[in-house]
DOVOFI-185362 format. One line per field, with one value per residue: x, y, z negated of N, C-alpha, C in turn; chain; residue number from 1. Coordinates in Angstrom, 1 decimal. Layout:
n.x: (X | ...)
n.y: (Y | ...)
n.z: (Z | ...)
ca.x: (X | ...)
ca.y: (Y | ...)
ca.z: (Z | ...)
c.x: (X | ...)
c.y: (Y | ...)
c.z: (Z | ...)
c: (A | ...)
k: (NUM | ...)
***
This chain:
n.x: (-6.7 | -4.3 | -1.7 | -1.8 | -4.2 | -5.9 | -6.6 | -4.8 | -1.8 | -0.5 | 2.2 | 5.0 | 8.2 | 10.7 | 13.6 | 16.0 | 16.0 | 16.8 | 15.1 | 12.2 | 12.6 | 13.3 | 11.0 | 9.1 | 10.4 | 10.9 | 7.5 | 7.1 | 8.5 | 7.0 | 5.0 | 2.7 | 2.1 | 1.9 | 2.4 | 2.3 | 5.6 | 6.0 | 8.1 | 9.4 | 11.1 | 10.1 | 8.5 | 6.9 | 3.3 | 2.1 | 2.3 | 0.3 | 0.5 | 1.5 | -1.0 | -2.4 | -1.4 | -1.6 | -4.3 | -5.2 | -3.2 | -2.7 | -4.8 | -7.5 | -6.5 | -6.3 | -9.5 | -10.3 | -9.2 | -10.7 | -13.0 | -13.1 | -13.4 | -15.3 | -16.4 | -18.3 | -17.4 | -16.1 | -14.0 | -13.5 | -13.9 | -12.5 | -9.6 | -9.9 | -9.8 | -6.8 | -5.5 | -6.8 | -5.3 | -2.8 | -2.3 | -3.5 | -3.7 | -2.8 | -4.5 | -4.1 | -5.9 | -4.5 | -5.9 | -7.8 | -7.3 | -8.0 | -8.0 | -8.6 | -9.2 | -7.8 | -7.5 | -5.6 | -5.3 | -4.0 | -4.0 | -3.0 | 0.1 | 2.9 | 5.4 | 7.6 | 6.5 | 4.2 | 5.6 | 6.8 | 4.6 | 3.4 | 4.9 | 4.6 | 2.0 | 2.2 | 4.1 | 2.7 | 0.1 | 1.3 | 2.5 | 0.5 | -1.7 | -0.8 | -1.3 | 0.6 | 2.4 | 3.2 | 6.9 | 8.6 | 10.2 | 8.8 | 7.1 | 8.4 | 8.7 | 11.1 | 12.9 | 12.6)
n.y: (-17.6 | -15.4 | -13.9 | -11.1 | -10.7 | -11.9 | -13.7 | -13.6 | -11.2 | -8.5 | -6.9 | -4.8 | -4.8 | -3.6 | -4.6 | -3.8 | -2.6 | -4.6 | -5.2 | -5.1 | -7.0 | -9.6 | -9.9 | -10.2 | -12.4 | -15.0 | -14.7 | -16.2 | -18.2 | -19.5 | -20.7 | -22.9 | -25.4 | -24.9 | -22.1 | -19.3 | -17.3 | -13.4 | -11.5 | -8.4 | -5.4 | -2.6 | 0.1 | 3.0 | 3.5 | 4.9 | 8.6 | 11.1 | 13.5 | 12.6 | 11.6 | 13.4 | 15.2 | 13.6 | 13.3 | 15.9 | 15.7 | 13.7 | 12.2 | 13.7 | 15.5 | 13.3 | 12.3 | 14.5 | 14.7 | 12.4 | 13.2 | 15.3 | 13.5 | 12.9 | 11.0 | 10.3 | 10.3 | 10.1 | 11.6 | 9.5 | 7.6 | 7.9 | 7.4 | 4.5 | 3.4 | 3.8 | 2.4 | 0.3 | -0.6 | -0.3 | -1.7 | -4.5 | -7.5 | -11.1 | -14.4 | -17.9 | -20.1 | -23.5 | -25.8 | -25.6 | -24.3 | -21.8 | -18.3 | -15.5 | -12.0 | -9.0 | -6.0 | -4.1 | -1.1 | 1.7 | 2.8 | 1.1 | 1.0 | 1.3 | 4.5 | 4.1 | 2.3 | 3.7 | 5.7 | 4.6 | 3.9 | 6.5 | 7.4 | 5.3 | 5.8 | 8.7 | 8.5 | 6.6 | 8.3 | 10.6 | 9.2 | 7.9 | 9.5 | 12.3 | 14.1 | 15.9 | 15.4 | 16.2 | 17.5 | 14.9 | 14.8 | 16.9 | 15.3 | 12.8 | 10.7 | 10.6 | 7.5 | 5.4)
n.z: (-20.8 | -21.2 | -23.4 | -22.5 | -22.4 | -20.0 | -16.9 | -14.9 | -14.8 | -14.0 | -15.2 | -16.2 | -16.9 | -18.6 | -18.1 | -19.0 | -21.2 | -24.4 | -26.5 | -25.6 | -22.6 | -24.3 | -25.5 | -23.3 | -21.9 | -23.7 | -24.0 | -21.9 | -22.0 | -23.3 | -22.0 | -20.8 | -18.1 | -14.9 | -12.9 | -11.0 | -10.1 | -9.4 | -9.1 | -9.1 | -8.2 | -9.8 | -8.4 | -8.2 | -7.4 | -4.4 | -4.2 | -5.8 | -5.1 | -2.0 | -0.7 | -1.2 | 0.8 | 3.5 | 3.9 | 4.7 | 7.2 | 8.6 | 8.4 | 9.1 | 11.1 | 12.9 | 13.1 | 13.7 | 16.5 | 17.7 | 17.7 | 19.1 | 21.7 | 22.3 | 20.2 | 17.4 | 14.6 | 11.3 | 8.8 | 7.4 | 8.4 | 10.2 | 8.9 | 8.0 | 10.2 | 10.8 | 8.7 | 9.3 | 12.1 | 10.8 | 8.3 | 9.0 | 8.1 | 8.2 | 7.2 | 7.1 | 7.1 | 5.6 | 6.0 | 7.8 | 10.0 | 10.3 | 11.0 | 8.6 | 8.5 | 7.2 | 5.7 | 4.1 | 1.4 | 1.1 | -1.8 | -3.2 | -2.2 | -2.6 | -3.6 | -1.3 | 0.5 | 1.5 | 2.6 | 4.8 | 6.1 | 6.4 | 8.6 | 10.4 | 11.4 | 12.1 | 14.6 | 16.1 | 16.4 | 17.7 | 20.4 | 21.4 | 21.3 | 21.5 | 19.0 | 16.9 | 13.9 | 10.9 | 10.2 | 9.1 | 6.6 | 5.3 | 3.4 | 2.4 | -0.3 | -2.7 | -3.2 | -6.4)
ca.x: (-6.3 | -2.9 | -1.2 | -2.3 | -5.9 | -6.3 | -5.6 | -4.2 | -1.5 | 0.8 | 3.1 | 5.7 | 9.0 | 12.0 | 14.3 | 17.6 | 15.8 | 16.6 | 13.9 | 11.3 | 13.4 | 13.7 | 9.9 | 8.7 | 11.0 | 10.2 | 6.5 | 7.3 | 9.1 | 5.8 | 3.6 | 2.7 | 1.0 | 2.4 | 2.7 | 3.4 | 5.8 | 6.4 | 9.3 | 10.1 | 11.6 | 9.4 | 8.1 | 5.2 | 2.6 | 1.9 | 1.7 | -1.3 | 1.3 | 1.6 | -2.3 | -3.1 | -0.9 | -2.0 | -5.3 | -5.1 | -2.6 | -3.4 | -6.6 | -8.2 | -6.6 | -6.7 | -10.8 | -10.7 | -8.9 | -11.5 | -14.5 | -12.9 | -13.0 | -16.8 | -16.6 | -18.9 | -16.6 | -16.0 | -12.6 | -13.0 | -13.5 | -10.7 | -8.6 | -10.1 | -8.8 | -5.5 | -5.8 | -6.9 | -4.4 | -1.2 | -2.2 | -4.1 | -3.0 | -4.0 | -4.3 | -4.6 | -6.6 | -3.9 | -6.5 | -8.5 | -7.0 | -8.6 | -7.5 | -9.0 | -7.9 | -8.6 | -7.1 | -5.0 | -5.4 | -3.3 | -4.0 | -1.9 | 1.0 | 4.1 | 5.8 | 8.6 | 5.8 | 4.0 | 6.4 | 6.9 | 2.8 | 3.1 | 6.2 | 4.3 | 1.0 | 2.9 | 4.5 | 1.2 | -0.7 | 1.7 | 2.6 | -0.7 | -2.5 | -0.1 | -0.9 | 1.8 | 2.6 | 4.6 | 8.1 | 8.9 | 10.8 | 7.9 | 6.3 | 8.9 | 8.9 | 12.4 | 12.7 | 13.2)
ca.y: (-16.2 | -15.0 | -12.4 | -10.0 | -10.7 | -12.1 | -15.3 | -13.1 | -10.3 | -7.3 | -6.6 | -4.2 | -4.8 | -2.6 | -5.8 | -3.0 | -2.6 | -5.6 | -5.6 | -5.5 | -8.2 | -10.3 | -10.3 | -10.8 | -14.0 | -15.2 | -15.1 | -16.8 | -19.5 | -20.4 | -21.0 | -24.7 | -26.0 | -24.2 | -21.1 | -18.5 | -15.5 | -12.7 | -10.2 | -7.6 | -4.3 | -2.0 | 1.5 | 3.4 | 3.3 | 6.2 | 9.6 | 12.2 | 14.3 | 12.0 | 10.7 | 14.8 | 15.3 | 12.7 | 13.2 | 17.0 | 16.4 | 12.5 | 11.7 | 15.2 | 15.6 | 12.0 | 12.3 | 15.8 | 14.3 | 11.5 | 13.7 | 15.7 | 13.3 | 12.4 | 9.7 | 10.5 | 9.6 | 10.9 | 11.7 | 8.7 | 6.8 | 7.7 | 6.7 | 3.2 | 3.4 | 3.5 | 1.4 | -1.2 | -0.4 | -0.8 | -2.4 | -5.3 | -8.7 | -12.5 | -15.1 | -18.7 | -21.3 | -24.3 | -27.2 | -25.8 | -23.2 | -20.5 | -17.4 | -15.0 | -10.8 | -8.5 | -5.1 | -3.6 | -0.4 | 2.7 | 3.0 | -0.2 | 0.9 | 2.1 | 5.6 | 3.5 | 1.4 | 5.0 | 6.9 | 4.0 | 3.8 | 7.2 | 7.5 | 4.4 | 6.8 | 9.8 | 8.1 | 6.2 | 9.4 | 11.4 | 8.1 | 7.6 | 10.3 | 13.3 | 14.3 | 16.0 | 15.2 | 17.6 | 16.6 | 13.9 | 15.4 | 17.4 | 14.2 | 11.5 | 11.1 | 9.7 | 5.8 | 5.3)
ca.z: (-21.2 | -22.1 | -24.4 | -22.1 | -21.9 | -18.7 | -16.8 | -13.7 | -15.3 | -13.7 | -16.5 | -15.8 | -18.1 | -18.6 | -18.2 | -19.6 | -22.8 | -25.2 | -27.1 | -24.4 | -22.4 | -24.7 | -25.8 | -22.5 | -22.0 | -24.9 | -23.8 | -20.4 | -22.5 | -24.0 | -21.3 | -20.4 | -16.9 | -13.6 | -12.9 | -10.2 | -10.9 | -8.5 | -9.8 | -8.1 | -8.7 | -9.9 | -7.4 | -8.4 | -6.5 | -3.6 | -5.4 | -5.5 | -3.6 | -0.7 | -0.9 | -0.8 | 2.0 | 4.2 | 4.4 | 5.3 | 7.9 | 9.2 | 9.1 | 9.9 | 12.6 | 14.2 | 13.4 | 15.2 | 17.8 | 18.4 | 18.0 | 21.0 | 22.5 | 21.9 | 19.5 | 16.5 | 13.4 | 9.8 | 8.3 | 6.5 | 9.2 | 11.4 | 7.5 | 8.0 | 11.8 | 10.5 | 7.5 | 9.7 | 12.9 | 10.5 | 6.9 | 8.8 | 7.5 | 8.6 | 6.3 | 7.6 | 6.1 | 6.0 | 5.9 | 8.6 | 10.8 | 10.3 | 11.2 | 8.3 | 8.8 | 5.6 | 5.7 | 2.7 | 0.8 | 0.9 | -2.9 | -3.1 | -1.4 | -3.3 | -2.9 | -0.4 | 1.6 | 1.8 | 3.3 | 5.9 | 6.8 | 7.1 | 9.6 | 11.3 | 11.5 | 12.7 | 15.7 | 17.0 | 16.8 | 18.8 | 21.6 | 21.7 | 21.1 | 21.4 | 18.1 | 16.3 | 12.5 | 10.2 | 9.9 | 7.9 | 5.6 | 4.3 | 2.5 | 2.3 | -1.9 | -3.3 | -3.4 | -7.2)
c.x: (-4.8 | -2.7 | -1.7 | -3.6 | -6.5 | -5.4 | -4.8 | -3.5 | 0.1 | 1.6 | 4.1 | 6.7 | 9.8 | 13.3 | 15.6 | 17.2 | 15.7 | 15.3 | 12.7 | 11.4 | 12.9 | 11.8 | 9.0 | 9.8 | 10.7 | 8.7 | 6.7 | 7.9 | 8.3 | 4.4 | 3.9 | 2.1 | 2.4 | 1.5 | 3.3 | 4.0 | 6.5 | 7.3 | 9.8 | 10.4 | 10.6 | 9.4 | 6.8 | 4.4 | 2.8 | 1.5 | 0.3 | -1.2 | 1.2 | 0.1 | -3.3 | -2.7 | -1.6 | -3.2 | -5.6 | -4.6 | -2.1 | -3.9 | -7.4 | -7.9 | -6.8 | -8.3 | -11.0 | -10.4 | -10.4 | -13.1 | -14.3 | -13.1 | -14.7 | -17.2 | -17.0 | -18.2 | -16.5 | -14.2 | -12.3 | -13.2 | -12.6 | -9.5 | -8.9 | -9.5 | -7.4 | -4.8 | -5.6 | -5.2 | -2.7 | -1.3 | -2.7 | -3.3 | -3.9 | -4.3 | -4.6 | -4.5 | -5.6 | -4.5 | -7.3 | -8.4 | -7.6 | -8.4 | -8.2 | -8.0 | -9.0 | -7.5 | -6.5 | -5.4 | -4.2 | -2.9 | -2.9 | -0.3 | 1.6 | 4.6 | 6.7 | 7.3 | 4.8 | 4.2 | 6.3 | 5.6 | 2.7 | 4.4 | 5.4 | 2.9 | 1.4 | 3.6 | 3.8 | 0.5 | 0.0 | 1.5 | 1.5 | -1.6 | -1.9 | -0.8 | 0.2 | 1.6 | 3.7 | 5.7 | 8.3 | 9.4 | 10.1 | 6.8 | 7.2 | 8.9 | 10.3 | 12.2 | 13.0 | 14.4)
c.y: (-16.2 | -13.7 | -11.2 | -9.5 | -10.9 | -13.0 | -14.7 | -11.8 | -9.8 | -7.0 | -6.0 | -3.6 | -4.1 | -3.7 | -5.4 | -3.0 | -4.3 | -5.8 | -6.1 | -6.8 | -9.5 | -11.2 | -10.8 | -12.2 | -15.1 | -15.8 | -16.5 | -18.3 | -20.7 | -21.3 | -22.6 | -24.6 | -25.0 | -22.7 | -20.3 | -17.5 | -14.9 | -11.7 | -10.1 | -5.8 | -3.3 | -0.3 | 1.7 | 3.4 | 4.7 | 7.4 | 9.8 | 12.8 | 13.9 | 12.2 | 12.4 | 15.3 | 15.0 | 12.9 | 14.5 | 16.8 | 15.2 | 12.5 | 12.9 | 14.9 | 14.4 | 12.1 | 13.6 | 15.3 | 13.3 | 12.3 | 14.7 | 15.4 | 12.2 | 11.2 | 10.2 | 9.9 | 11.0 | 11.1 | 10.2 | 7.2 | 6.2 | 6.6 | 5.0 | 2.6 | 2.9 | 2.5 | -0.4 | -1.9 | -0.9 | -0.9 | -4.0 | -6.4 | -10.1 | -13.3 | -16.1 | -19.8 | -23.0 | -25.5 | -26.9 | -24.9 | -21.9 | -19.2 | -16.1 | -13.1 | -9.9 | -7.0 | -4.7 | -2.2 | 0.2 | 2.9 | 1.7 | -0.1 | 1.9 | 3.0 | 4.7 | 2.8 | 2.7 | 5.5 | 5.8 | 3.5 | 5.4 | 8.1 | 6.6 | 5.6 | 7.7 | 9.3 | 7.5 | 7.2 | 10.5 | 10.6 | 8.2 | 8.8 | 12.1 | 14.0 | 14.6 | 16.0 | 16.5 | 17.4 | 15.9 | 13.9 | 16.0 | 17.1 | 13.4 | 12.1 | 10.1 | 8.6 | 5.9 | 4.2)
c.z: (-21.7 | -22.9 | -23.7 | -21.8 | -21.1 | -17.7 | -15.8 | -14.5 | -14.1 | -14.8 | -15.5 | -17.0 | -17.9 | -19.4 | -19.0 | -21.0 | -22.9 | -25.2 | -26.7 | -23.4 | -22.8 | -25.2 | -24.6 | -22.0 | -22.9 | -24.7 | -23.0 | -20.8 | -23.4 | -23.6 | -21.2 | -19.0 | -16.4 | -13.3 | -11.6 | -10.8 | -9.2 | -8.9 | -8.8 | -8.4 | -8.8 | -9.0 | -7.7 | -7.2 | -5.8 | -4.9 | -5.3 | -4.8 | -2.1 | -0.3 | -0.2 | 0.3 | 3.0 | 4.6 | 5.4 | 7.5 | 8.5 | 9.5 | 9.5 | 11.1 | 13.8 | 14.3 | 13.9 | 16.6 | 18.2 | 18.3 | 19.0 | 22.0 | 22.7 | 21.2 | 18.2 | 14.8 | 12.4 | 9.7 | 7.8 | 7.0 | 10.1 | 9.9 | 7.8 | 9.6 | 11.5 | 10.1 | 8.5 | 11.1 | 12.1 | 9.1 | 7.1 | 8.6 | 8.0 | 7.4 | 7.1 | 6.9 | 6.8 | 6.7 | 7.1 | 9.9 | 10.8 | 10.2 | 10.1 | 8.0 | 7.4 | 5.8 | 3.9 | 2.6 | 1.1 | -0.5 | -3.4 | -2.9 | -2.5 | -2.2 | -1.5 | 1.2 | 2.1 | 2.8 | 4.6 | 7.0 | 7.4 | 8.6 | 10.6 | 12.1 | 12.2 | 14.6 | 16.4 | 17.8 | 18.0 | 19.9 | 22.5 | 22.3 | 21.5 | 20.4 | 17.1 | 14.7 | 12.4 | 10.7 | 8.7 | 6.6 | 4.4 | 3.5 | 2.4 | 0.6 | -2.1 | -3.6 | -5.4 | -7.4)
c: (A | A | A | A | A | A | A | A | A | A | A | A | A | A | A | A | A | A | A | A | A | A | A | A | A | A | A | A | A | A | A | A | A | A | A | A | A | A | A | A | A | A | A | A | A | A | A | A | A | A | A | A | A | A | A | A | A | A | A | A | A | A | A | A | A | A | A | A | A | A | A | A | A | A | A | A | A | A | A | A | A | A | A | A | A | A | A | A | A | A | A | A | A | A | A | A | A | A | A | A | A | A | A | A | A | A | A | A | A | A | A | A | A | A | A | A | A | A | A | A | A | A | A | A | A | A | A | A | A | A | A | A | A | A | A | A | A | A | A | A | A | A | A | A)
k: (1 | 2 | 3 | 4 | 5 | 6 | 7 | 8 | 9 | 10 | 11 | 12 | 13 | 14 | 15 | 16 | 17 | 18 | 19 | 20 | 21 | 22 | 23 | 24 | 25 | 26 | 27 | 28 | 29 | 30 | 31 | 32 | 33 | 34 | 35 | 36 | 37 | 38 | 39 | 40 | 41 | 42 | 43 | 44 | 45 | 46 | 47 | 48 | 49 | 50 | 51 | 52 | 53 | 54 | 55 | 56 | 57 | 58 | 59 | 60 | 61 | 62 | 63 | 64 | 65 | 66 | 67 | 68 | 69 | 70 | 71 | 72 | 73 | 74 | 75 | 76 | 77 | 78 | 79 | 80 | 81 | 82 | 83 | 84 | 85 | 86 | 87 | 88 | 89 | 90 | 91 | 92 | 93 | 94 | 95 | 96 | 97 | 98 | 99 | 100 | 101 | 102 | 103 | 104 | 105 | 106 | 107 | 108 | 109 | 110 | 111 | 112 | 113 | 114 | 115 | 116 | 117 | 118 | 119 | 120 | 121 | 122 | 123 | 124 | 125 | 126 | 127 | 128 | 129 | 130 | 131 | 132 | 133 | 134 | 135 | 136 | 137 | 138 | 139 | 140 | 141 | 142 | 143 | 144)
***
């Protein structure tokens, strides 16, 4: 366990403030054994804005589209369509090759990685599908 209550921790410092700074370094100067660190600039996650959007004005219409087209699906099926189509990920087992695939989360995804799932989404569905998306404009949220 550490100061945070848990052997695995997100902490999210405000490296400009001293004080804060100085206490999380401090911590980091106490630990013993090995250790990974991942630092990286902090971006909130996807809004409620986006998240509300999206679903309206994505996934609807891609699961209308495919039940047009006689394929028996949910809204929240076609979402897992996508999810899988452009969040999927490999992993491969060094010692034994193993090709293991695991899909990511939307709820995961910062405003920045967001906006660029749903630009990826928008341009499949039309290519593909001729499906038309909003304009992009009318969901991209400001990078902080």
């Amino acid at each position: 366990m550490n100061v945070w209550g848990c052997s695995v921790a997100e902490r999210i410092v405000d490296m400009s403030d001293p004080k804060k700074s100085t206490e999380f370094l401090n911590h980091v100067r106490r630990l013993k054994g090995v250790y990974r660190f991942d630092i990286r600039k902090y971006r909130p996650r996807r809004t409620d804005r986006q998240n509300s959007f999206y679903w309206p004005c994505f996934v609807h219409p891609f699961g209308q589209f495919l039940r047009e087209q006689g394929q028996p699906v949910t809204d929240d099926e076609a979402h897992e369509i996508l999810k899988h189509k452009f969040l999927k990920r490999e992993v491969v087992d060094e010692s034994t090759g193993e090709v293991m695939t695991f899909t990511g989360s939307t709820t995961k995804l910062d405003t920045k990685e967001f906006n660029e799932y749903l630009d990826n989404v928008a341009a499949w569905l039309h290519d593909f599908f001729g499906v038309v998306m909003p304009d992009p404009t009318d969901y991209h949220e400001q990078d902080s």
